[in-house]
C-alpha positions, 0 to 999 in steps of 0.5 A: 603260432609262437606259442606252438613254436615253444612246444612243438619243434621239428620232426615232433611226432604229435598226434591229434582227434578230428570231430568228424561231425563237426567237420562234416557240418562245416563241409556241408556249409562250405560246398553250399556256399558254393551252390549259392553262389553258383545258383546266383551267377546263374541268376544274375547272367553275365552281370559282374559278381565277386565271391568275396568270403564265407564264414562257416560256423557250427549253426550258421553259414554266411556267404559274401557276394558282391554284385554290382547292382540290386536283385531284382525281384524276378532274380530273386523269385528264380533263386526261391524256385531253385531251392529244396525242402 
């Protein structure tokens, strides 16, 4: 930030480009770690489960879920029959 401190001062006008689809992509990561994470609260009941952060990358999402215990496998096999192809 100090660098665009040096450049920009206030009232600036500046003018940018959006790729919109690389935003797009970033946004369909970003809801779906929501519906991941929505479909394993469901899953998991009342158990605690922390959202704790999400990466969203151009190829690659990663969604971080703390769960106080292991996923058993009966939660697991509700989790793959929620998904689509």
């Amino acid at each position: 930030m100090k660098k665009l401190r040096e450049i920009f001062t206030i009232r600036d006008k500046i003018s940018g480009e959006i790729d919109w689809n690389l935003r797009y992509n970033r946004m369909c990561h970003h809801i779906g770690s929501h519906i991941v994470f929505t479909a394993m609260k469901g899953v998991s009941g009342e158990e605690k489960l922390i959202y704790t952060g999400v990466y969203v990358g151009e190829k690659l999402c990663r969604i971080n879920i703390n769960y106080d215990k292991p996923i058993s496998n009966s939660q697991k096999l509700k989790l793959k029959g929620m998904q689509t192809t």
